[in-house]
C-alpha positions in Angstrom: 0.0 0.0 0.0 1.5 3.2 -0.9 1.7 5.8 1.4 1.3 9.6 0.5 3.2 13.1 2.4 1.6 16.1 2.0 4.3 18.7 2.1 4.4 21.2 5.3 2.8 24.1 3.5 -0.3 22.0 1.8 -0.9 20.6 6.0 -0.8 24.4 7.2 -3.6 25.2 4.4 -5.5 22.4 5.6 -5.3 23.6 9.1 -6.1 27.2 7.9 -9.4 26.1 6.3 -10.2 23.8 9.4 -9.7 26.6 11.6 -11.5 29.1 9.3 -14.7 27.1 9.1 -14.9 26.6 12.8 -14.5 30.1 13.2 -17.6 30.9 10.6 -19.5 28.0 12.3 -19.1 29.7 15.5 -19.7 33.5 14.5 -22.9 31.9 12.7 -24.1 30.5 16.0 -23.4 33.6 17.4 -25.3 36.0 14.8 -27.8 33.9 14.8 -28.4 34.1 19.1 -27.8 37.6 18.7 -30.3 38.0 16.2 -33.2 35.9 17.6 -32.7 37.2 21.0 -33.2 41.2 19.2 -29.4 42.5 19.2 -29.0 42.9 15.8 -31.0 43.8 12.9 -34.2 45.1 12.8 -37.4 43.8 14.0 -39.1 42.7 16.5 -38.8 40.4 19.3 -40.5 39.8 23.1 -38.2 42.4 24.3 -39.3 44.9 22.2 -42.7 45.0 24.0 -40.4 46.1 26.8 -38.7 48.9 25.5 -40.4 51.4 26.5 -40.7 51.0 29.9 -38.8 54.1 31.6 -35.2 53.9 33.3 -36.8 55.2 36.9 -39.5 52.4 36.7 -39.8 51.0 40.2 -37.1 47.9 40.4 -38.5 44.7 41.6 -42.1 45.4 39.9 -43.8 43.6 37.2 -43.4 45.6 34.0 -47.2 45.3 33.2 -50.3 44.9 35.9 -47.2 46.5 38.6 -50.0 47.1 41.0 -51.5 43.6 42.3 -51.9 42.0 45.6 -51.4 37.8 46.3 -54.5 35.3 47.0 -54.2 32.1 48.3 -57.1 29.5 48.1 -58.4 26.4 46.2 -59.5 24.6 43.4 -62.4 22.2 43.9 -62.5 19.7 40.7 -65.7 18.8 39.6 -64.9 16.0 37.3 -66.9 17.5 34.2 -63.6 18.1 32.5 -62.1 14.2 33.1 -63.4 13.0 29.6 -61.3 15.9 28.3 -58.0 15.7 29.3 -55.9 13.4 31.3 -54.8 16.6 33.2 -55.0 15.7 37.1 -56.1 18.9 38.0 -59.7 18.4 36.6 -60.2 15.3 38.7 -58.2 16.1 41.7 -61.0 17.2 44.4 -58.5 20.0 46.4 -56.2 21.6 44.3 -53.4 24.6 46.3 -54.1 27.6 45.0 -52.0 30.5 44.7 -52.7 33.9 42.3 -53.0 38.0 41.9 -55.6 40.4 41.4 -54.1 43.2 39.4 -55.1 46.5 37.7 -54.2 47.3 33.8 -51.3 49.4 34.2 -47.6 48.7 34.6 -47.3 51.9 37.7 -47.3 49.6 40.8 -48.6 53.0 42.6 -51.6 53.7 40.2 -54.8 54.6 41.8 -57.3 52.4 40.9 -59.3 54.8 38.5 -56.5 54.7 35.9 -57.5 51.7 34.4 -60.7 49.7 33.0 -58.7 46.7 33.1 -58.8 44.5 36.5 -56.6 41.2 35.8 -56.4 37.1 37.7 -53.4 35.4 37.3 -53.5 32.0 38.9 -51.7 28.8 39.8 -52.9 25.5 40.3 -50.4 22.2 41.6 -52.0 19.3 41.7 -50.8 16.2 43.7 -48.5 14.7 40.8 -46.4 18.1 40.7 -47.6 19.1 37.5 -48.4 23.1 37.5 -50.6 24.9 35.7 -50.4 28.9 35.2 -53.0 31.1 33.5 -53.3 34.9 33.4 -57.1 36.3 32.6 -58.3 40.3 31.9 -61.7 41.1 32.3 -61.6 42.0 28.3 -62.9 38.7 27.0 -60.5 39.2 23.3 -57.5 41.1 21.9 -57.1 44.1 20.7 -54.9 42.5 17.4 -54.6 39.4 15.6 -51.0 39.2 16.4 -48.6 40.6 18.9 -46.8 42.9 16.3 -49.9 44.5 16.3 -50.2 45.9 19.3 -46.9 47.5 18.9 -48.1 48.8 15.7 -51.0 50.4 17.6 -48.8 52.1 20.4 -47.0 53.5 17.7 -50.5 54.8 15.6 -51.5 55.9 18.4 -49.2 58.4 20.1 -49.3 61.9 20.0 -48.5 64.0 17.4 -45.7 66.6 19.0 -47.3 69.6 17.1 -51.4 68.7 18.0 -51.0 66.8 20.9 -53.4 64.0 19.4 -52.9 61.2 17.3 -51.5 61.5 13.3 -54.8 60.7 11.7 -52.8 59.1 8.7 -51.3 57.2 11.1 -54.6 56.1 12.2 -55.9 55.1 9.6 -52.9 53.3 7.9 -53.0 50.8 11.2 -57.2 50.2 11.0 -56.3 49.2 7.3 -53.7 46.8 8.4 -55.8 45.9 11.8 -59.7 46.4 10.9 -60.4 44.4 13.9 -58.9 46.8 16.2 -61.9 49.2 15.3 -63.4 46.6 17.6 -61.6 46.3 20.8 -61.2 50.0 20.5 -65.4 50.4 20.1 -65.6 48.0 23.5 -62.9 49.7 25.5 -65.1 53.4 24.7 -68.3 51.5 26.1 -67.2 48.8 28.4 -68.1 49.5 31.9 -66.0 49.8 35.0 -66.2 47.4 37.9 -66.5 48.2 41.5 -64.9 44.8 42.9 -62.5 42.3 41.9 -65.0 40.2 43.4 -67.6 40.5 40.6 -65.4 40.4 37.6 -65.1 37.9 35.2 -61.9 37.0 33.9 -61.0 35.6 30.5 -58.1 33.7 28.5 -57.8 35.5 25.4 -55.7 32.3 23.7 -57.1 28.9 23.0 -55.8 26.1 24.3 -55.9 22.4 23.7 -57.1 19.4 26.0 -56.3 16.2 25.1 -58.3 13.0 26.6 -57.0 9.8 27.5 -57.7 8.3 23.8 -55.0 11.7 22.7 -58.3 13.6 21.0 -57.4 17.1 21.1 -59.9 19.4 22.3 -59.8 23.2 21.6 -60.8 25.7 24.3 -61.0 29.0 25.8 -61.8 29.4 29.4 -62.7 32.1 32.0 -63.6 32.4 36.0 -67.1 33.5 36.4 -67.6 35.0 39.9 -70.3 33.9 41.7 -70.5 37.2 43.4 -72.9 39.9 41.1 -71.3 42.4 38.6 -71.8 46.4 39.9 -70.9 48.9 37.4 -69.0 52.3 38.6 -70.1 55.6 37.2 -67.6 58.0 36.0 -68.7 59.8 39.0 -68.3 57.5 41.4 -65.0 57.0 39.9 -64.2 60.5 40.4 -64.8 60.6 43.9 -62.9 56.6 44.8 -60.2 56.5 46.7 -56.9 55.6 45.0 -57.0 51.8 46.2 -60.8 51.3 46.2 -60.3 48.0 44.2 -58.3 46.5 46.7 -59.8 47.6 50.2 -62.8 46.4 48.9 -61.3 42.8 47.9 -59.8 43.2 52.1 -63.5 43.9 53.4 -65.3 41.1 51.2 -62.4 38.5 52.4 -62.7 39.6 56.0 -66.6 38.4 56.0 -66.2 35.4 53.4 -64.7 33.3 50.9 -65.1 34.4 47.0 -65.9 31.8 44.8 -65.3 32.0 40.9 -66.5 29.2 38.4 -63.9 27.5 35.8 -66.0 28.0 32.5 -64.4 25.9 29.6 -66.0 26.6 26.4 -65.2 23.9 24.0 -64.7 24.9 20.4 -66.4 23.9 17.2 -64.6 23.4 14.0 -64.3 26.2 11.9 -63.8 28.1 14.5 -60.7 30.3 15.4 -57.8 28.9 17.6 -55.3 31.1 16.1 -56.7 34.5 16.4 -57.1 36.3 20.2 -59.0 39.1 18.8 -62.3 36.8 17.6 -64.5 35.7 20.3 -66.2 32.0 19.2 -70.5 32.0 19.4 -72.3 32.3 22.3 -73.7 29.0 21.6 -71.1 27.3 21.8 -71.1 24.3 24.4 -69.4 25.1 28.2 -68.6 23.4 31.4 -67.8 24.1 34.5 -64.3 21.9 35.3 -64.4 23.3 39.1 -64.4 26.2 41.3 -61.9 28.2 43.0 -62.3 29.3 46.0 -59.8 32.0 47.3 -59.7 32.6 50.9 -57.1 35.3 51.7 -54.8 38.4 50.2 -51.4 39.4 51.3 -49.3 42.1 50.5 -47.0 40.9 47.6 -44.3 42.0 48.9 -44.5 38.9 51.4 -43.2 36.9 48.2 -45.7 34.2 47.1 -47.6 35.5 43.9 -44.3 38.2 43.8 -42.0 35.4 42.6 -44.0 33.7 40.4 -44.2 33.9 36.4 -47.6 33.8 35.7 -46.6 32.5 32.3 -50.2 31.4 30.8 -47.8 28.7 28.2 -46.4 26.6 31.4 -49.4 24.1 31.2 -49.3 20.0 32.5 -49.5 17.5 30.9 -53.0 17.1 29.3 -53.0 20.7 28.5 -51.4 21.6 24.7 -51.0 25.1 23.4 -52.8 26.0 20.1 -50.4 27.9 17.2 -52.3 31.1 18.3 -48.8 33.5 17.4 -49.6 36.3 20.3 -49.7 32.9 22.5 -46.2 31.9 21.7 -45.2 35.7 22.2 -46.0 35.7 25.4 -43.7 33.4 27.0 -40.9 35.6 26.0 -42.5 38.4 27.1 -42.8 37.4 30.5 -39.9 35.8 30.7 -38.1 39.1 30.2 -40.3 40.9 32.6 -39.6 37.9 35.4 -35.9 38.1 34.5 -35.5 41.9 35.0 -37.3 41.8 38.3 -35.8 39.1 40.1 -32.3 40.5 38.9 -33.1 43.2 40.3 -34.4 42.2 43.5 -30.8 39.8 43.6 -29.1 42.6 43.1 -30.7 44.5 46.0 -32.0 46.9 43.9 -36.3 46.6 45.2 -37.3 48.8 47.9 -41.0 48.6 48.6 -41.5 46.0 46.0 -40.1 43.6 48.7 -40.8 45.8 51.7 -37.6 47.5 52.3 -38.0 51.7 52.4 -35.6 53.4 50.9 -33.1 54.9 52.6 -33.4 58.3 53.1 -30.1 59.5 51.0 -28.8 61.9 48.4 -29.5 59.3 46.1 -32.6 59.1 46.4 -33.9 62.6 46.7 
């Protein structure tokens, strides 16, 4: 067998073009983690629905609904949903509970009249460890078929520096691309404003998908119907509240009872949308009610609890699938982003009141 020598010049060329592709493998990689995670280029990514949030917003706080207080309670199963999904929180009778009542605005210090919006985010654990973690508004739809579109309506949106209103161009270019905002914008003009936590109900604007014991999937949307009565609140009345009327009032019901809200699942039909947030399915469509929570007491959440949880409504168990529903799959970024920022800068030592430590009266902080 003969035996070939490549001279010392051809071996160092070889070695050159070795280490040269390794090196363009790598910056590939590299570019391409940079680019997905928004550093380069332009577009948009979860962080972008961050961006604006300003440098002196309070550390330690959730970026949006900052103003919230914790619940504990529980989930009473009542078996409608085992046929389903093979989730064990549908047939477990006592399920922990542990959630948030929250206003519609990222200021943790809002007064409670800022905002139409009154939010329940929730976990449940059932006995086999699996978790499940929702986050519900009292809008029952999104504003936008997608999440790029709700940064395209910010940006519509803002004021024009020279009227102080919105670019009508600007306007209209977005109802053109969005024509079902003209909707959500229509119901957030005439949608009334709640008195109590207590009587809200809360909706999941994404469907979801069960998936029985036979692995049948089943596409839903759910919401928590209270079982205590809806009061409207005049703009009046509004006027007049004090700037935490919301939550004192959640304090004084609690003090006398339990509250009591109704897992409604709403089971799809085909030909109906799993993929689009901002169209609500038929009235007629058929619903069951999988259980009851029942949430016993609030706590400050600066106690931790509901504080150091990522209510992030795509960590599901197993039973539970998520639908292709594209503002679904945004926000799991999203949140992530906002659960990173805060806990860094609680590690850091950064939070003051968001984990019950005043600031220190200093130059720095005058």
């Amino acid at each position: 067998m003969k035996k070939y020598f490549f001279p010392a010049d051809s071996k160092k060329r070889k070695t050159g073009i070795r280490l040269a592709g390794i090196a363009l493998t790598a910056l590939l990689l590299v570019s391409a983690f940079a680019w997905s995670a928004g550093l380069i280029g332009q577009r948009n990514t979860t962080r972008t629905f961050l961006e604006n949030t300003p440098d002196s917003f309070p550390a330690g706080y959730r970026r949006a609904h900052g103003k919230g207080i914790c619940f504990e309670g529980t989930f009473h199963a009542s078996g409608n949903a085992v046929p389903l999904s093979i989730a064990q929180v549908f047939g477990q009778k006592d399920v922990p509970a542990v959630g948030r009542f929250s206003l519609g605005t990222g200021n943790p210090h809002a007064p409670d009249n800022s905002s139409r919006t009154v939010s329940m985010a929730l976990m449940l654990t059932s006995a086999d460890g699996e978790q499940w973690r929702m986050k519900l508004n009292n809008k029952p739809f999104f504003g936008t078929r997608d999440a790029v579109g709700f940064l395209k309506q910010i940006e519509a949106f803002k004021p024009d520096p020279t009227t102080g209103k919105p670019n009508p161009e600007k306007v209209a270019a977005f109802l053109k691309e969005y024509p079902e905002a003209k909707k959500s914008m229509e119901y957030d003009a005439k949608a009334p404003w709640t008195k109590s936590f207590a009587g809200s109900e809360y909706y999941v604007i994404n469907a979801f998908l069960l998936i029985d014991s036979n692995g049948k999937e089943h596409p839903v949307r759910w919401s928590m119907r209270p079982h205590a009565s809806f009061v409207s609140m005049s703009a009046e009345e509004r006027k007049k509240a004090g700037p935490n009327y919301l939550f004192d009032e959640l304090k004084k019901r609690l003090e006398k009872a339990p509250l009591y809200w109704d897992l409604v699942l709403t089971i799809a039909e085909p030909g109906d949308p799993v993929n689009d947030p901002s169209q609500q399915w038929p009235a007629n469509r058929k619903q069951i009610i999988a259980g009851t929570l029942e949430v016993n007491r609030v706590f400050d959440q600066a106690e931790g609890g509901c504080r150091d949880i990522n209510f992030d409504p795509t960590l599901v168990p197993k039973g539970i699938a998520l639908s292709d529903d594209p503002v679904l799959a945004a926000r799991a970024g999203i949140y992530s982003h906002s659960y990173n920022d805060r806990v860094r800068e609680i590690g850091y030592g950064k939070a003051t009141d968001a984990v019950g430590k005043p600031k220190k009266d200093n130059s720095q902080n005058k």
